[in-house]
N, C-alpha and C positions, 0 to 999 in steps of 0.2 A: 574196416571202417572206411565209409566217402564221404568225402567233405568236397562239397560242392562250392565253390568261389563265384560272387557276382563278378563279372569285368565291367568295373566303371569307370568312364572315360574324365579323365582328369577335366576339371571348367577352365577356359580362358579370361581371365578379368578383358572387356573391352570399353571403348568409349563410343554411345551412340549422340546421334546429334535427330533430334527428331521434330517437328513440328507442334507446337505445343495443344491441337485438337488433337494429335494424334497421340502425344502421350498420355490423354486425358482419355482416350479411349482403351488405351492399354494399361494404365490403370484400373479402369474398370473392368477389363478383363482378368486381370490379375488378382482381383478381388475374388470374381466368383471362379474363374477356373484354377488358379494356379495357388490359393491358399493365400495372395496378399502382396506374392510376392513379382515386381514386375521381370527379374531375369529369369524367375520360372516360367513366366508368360510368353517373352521374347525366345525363352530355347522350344519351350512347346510350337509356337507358331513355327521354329524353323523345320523342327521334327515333322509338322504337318505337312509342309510344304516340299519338304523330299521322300517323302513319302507318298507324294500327294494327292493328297485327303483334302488340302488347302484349297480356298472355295469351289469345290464342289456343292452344287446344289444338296440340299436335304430333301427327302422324304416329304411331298405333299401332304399336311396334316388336316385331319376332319374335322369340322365343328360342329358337326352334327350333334344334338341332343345340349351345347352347351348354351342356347338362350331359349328360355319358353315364354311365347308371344300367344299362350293360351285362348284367353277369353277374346282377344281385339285385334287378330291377323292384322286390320287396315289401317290399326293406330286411329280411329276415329276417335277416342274419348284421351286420350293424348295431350291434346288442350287442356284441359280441365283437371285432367291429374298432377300435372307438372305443376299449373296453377294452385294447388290445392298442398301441394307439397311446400313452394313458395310463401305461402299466406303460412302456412305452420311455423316454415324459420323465422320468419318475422316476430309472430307469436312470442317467440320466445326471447326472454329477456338476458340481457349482456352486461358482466358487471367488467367496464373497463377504470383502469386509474391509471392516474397519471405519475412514472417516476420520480423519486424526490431527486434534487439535483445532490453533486456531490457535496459535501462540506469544503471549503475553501483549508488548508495547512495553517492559517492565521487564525480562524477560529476553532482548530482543532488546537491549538496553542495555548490560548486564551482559557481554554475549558483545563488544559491540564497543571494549568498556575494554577498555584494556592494563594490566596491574598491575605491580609490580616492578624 
């Protein structure tokens, strides 16, 4: 029988001091790459970067076939549709209200006396 062992390297708890656009960006990375979590994000970035993978350019991407400009290549009628899309939201009607304010503590007071 073989039993195979992963070797996984013990984590070091450390303390980063960063920029706060920049932890906001890394957050957001953490999000979509690393599951949520930002010292999964900070050890991926470092793993990129000794390896380095860490900005290297990507892969020119095509857009080809993703917008069809079919009927009006010049956009000459472009005016008039935007226009025409405009006039429809308007069209339509909006039901807005206004929040009631909170109750005051003194008249929620008053409601829970009983008198009489």
């Amino acid at each position: 029988m073989i039993t195979a062992y992963a070797f996984i390297m013990p984590k070091q708890p450390i303390s980063l001091t960063i920029e706060e656009t920049n932890l906001l960006w890394l957050k957001g990375r953490a999000r979509v790459t690393a599951g949520g979590s930002v010292s999964a994000a900070v050890d991926q970035l470092v793993a990129e970067a000794r390896s380095g993978r860490l900005g290297r350019a990507e892969s020119p991407r095509s857009v080809v076939g993703t917008i069809d400009l079919a009927q009006d290549p010049l956009l000459t009628d472009a005016d008039s549709a935007i226009r025409a899309v405009f006039a429809g939201s308007l069209a339509r009607s909006i039901v807005a209200r206004e929040a009631r304010a909170p109750r005051s503590s003194k008249t929620q007071l008053r409601k829970k006396t009983v008198r009489g």
